[in-house]
N, C-alpha and C positions, 0 to 999 in steps of 0.2 A: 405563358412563359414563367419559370422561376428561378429564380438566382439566389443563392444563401455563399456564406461566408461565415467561415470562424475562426478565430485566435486561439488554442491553448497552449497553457502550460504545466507539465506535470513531471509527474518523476518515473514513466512510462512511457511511449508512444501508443498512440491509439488509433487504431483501425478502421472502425466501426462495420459496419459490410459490407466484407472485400471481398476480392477472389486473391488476394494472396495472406502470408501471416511473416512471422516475424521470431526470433530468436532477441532476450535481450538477460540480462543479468551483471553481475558482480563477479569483475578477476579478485583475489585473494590470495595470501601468500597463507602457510600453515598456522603464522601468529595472528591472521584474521585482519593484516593490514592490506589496506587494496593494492595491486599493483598496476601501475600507465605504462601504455605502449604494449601490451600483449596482442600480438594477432591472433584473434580468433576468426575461423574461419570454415563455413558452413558449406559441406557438399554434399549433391544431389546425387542418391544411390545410381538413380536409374539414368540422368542425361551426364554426370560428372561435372556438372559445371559448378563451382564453386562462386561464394560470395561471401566477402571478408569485409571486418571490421577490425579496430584497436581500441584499445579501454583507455578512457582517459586516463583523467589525474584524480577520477576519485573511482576507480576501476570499472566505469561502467562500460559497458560494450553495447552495442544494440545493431543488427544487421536486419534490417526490415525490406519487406516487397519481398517478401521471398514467394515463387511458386510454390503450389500446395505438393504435399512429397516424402520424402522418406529422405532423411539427412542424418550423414555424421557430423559432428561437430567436433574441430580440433582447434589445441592454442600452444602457442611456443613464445616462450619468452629467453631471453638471455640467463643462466645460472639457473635457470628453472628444468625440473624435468617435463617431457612432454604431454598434452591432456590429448585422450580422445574417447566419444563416446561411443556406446553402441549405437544403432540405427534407431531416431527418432521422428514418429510420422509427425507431419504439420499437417493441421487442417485449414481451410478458407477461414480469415479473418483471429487465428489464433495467435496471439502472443506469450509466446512459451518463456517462463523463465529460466532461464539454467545459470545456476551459480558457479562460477568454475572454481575451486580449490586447488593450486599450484604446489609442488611439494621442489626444496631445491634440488638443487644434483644436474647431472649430466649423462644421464643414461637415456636410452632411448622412449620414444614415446609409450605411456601407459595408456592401456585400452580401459575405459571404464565400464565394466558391464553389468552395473547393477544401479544404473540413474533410475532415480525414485520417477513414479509416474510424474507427469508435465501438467501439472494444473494452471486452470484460465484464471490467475488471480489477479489480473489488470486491470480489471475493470468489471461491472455489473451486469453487462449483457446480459435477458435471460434467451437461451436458445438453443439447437442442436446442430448437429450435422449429421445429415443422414451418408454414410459413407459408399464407397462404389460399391462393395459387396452387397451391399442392403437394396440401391438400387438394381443391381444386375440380378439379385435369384427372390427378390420377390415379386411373387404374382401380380402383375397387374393388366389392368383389365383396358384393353386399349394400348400398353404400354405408355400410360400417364403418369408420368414422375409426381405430379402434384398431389397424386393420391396419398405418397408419402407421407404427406405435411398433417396426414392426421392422426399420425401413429404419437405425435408430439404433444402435450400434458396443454390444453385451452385449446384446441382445435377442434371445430364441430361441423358435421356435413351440416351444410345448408340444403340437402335432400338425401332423405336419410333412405329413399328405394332406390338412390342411383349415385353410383362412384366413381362413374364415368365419365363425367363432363371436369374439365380442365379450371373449374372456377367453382369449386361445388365446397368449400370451407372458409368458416369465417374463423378468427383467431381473437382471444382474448372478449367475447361478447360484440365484436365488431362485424359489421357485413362483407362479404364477399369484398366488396369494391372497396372496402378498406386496405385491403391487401396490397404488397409492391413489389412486383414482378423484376430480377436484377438476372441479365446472362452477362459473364465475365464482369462484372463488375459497371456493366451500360444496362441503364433504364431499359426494360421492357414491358411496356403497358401501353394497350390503347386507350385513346381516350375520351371513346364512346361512355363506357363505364367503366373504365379501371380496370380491365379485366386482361388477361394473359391472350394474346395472339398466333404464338407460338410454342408448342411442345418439341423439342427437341431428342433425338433418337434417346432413349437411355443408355446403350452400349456405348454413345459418345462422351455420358456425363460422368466426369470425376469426384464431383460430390453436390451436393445439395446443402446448404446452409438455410436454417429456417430461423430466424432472432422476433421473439412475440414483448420483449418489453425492454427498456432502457437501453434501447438505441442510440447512435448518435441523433447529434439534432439536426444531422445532415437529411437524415428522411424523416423530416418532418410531417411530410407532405401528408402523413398515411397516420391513422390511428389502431391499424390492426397487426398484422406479421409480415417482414420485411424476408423475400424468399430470394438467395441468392445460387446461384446456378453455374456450374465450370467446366467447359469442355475441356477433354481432356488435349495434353501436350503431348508431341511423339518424346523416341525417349533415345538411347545410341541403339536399341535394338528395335528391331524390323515385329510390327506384331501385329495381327488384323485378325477377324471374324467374318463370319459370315451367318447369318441368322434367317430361319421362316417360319414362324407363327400362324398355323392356322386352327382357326374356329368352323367346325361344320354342324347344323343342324344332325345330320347321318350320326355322328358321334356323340350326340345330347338325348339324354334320356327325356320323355314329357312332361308335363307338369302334374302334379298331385291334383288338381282342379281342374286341370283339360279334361284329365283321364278321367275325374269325375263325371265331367259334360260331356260326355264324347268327341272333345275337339281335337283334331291333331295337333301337334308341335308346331310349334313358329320355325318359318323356315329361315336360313342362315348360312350365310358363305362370306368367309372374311378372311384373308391375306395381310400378312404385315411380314416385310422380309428385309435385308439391306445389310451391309455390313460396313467395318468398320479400318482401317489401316494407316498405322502410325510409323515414324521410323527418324533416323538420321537424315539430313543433306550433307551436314560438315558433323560430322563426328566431334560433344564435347559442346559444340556452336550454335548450330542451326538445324532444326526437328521442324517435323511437321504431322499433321494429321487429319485425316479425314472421314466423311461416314455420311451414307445415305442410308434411306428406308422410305419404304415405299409402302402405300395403306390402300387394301384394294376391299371395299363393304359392298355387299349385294344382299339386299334383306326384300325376296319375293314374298307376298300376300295378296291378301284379296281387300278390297275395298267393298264396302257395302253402301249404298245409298238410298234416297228414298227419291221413286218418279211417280208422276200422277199416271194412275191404271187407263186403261185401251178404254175403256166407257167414260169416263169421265175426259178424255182425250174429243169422244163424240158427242160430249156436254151431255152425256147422263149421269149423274149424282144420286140417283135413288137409293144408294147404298152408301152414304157418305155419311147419314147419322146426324146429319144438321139440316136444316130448313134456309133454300137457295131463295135470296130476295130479289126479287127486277127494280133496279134502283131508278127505275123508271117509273113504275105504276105502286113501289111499297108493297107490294103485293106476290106470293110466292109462286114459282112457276111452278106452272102444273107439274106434278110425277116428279120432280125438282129436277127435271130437265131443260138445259136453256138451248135453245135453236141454234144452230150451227149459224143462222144469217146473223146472230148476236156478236158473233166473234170478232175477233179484232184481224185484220189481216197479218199481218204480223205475228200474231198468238198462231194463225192458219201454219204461215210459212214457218215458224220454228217447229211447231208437230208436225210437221212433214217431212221437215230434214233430221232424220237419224241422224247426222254428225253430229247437231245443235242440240238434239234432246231424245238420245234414243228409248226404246219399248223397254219396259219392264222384262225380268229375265226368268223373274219368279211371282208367284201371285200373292195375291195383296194389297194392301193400301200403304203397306209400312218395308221397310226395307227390301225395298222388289229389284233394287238391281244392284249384282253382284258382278264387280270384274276385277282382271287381275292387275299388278300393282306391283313397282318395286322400286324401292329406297334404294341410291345407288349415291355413293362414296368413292373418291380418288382423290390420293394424294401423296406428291413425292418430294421429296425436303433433304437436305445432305448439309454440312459445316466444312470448312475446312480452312485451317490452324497453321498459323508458321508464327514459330519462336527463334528469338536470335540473340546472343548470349555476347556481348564484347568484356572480357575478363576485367575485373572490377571496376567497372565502368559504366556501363549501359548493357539494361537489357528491354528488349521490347516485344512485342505479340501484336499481330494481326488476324482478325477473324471475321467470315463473311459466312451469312446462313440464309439460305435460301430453300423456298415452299411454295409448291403451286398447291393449289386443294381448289377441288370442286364437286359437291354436293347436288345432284338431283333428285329433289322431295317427292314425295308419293304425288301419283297423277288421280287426280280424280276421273274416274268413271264416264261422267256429261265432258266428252271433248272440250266443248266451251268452255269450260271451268280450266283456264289455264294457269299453268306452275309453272316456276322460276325455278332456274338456275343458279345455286348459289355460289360464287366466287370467292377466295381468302388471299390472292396470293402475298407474299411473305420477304422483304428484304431486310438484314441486320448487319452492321458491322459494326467491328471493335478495333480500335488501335492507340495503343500501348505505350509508353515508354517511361522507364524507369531511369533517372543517369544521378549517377553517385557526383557527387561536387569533392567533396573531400569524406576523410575517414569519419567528419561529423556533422556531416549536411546530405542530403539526400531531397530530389526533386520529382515528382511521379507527374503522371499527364497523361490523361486519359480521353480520348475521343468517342461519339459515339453516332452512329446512327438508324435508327428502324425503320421502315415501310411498312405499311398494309393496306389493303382494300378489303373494302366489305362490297360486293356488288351481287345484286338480284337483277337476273336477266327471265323477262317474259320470255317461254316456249310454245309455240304454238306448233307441240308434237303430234295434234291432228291433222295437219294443212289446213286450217278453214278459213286462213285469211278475215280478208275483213268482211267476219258476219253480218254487222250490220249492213253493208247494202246487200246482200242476198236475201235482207227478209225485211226491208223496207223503213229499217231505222234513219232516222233524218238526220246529218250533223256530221258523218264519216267515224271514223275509230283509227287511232295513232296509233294505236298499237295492235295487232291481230286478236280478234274474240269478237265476242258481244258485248255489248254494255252491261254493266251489268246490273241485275233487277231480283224479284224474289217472287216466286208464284207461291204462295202462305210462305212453309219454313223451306220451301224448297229453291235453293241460291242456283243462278243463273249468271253467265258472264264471266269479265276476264277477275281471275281470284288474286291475282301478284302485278306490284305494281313494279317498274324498273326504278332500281335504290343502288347510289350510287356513296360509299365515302370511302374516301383519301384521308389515309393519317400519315402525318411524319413527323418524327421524333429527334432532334439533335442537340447533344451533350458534349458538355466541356465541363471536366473535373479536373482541378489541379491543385498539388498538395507539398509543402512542404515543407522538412523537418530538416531542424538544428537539437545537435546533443548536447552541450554544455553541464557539466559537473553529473550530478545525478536528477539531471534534469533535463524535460525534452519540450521544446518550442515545436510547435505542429501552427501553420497558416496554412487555408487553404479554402477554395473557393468552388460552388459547384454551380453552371449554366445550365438550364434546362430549356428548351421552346419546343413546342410542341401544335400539330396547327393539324387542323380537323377541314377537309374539304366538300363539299355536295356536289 
């Protein structure tokens, strides 16, 4: 469990990593004196929902919490002419300044269309955001967002043959588990190793924020890159996708080094499909949004193993290359063949049951039995978003993400040699709320919470039950196989054991800010528990 708290005061507000940002700056009149009481006031291209502020008494403004977006910004004051800008994007956790310049008169509103770029001067963050375009049209493998995160200046795979895995960069010389996984602004990390549990559609996500140093001290927690993540919100128009991704062997050329060895291509069939649909409830109000994808991996091969050959099976060894000792007499059996009456019953009854240990497929002493095999992957995951807009007032968001996944690993060959089932499934929710106090207080509250399971379930996809009493093992077997044992290098028995854990995650963040002068009071407090079960 962790709980932090802090007090500042600055002449800024400050964010640190969020999933929304904020609008703040200086009213002015032409002679450079600030002017109080001006409404500014920030609207959302794409939902229209606006969000207003007024400039004090030393012209400062500041409208924070704002969804990430594309905003005009307008102000009107009494004897003043009107301001408004062109269209400026916000990103997660940005604090844009914009200085408004008030000119007098009484004409209608002036459109400003030539506001200088919007620089992060508020503070020292170092960090990016990777935007929707960047995730939607670049390639990635798996459709893994976190692949992004290495395209950023201190990020290094932690395996430099594979980009595939959801945990595979360290940031700033720090390890993988250094890392802190944030969707909408709620913790997501398990806490086996700190590591990400859930990948989220990309077509869902609106951006990506990656911050590698001078963070708040709110994420303490983590010494490496703080990753924050934003489903997207519907908008007043109706908009959705539909997506399929597939990978086939048939479509892949072979490798430079097969073709060398004569070996064929690896074979490969992979499905990733789902789509996405956002849109109005109340027009202006209340949006929603939604999006599944679904992951279908089917990676056939062959397995190679090593079994002890048909003579050696009838205890002749004369071709084994070593000297067989009867630990009875010290003395080597003749022709280094040992007598069938030597044998153990047990050793009898598993070389006789082919399920338990079948015949070699190919000759030899060394990789003689060849069967086939396949990796097989499923899994289906969707989000879905409801925003609710009460005009300068409250706004809030609810979000719930759900994933089944289940992995079946390569089967070895010796039935006995039983494989697990690997389980992940996936709960997360978010909820929201933002409520204005007055035009210079402002209160946020954030709830959170995650699920997951890691479970390995024993399969005994041979039927053989409980081997041990069919071959005269004494004590029974809890679980279906053999016991298991090793005849030299060669393993026997059940290979996966059943592993069960329970994570769950629940968060309480709450923040809040007073504006006074050119100065901003921020309190606020962030709950974390976190509880691991077996």
């Amino acid at each position: 469990m962790a709980l932090s708290s802090v007090m500042l005061l600055g002449a800024v507000p400050l964010l640190a990593q969020t999933n929304f940002a904020s609008f703040t700056g200086i009213v002015t009149a032409k002679d450079g004196n600030p002017v109080a009481s001006v409404e500014v006031t920030a609207t959302n291209v794409a939902t229209g929902v606006s969000y207003a502020a007024r400039s004090n008494e030393a012209g400062l403004y500041t409208i924070s919490a704002l969804p990430i977006g594309i905003y005009k910004v307008r102000a009107k004051a009494a004897n003043f002419q009107g301001f408004e800008t062109n269209p400026i994007k916000l990103e997660s956790a940005q604090i844009a300044r914009l200085d408004i310049a008030l000119q007098v008169g009484v004409t209608e509103s002036v459109e400003v269309t030539g506001v200088a770029p919007i620089l992060q001067t508020q503070d020292a963050v170092v960090g990016a955001v990777i935007s929707e375009s960047t995730i939607s049209n670049m390639p990635l493998n798996g459709r893994n967002f976190s692949q992004l995160s290495l395209l950023l200046p201190g990020a290094v795979s932690t395996d430099p043959n594979s980009f595939s895995e959801p945990k595979n960069f360290g940031s700033g010389r720090q390890r993988e588990q250094e890392n802190n996984y944030m969707l909408d602004g709620v913790d997501m990390n398990e806490v086996i190793d700190n590591l990400l549990p859930y990948q989220p559609n990309t077509d869902a996500l609106a951006e990506v924020r990656v911050d590698t140093n001078n963070y708040s001290a709110e994420f303490g927690n983590v010494a490496g890159a703080v990753i924050g993540s934003t489903i997207k919100s519907g908008t007043n128009e109706l908009h959705g996708n539909v997506f399929e991704y597939w990978r086939d062997s048939s479509l892949a050329a072979n490798s430079f080094f097969n073709n060398k060895a004569g070996a064929k291509k690896a074979e490969l069939s992979q499905h990733i499909f789902g789509g996405t649909l956002g849109g109005p409830i109340v027009k202006n109000k209340i949006f929603f949004f939604g999006d599944y994808q679904g992951f279908v991996r089917n990676v056939p091969s062959e397995l190679v193993r090593t079994v002890a050959p048909e003579n050696w099976r009838r205890g002749d060894f004369s071709d084994a290359g070593v000297t067989i000792i009867d630990p009875q007499t010290g003395k080597a059996f003749p022709g280094n063949q040992i007598p069938q009456s030597r044998f153990s019953p047990i050793a009898k009854a598993i070389l006789a049951n082919q399920n338990l240990y079948p015949s070699p497929t190919l000759a030899g002493q060394l990789n003689n039995l060849v069967a086939p095999n396949s990796d097989k992957q499923r899994a289906h995951q969707g989000d879905f978003k409801i925003d609710a807009n009460r005009p300068r007032a409250d706004r809030m968001f609810a979000r719930l993400s759900l994933q089944k996944f289940k992995s079946e690993p390569e089967r070895a060959p010796i039935p006995s040699n039983l494989t697990g089932t690997n389980d992940a499934p996936f709960v997360g929710a978010a909820l929201g709320w933002t409520h204005t106090l007055s035009e210079h207080a402002i209160n946020e509250l954030l709830l959170g919470f995650t699920k997951v399971k890691f479970q390995t379930l024993s399969t005994d996809w041979a039927g053989i039950g409980d081997a041990n009493a069919s071959v005269g093992v004494p004590g029974g077997q809890t679980i279906p196989g053999l016991s298991a044992f090793n005849i030299g290098s060669i393993g026997l028995g059940s290979a996966a054991n059943q592993e069960f854990n329970d994570i769950k995650s629940y968060q309480l963040t709450e923040k809040f800010s007073l504006f006074k002068g050119r100065h901003t009071w921020k309190l606020g407090g962030r709950w974390l528990y976190q509880r691991q079960g077996f």
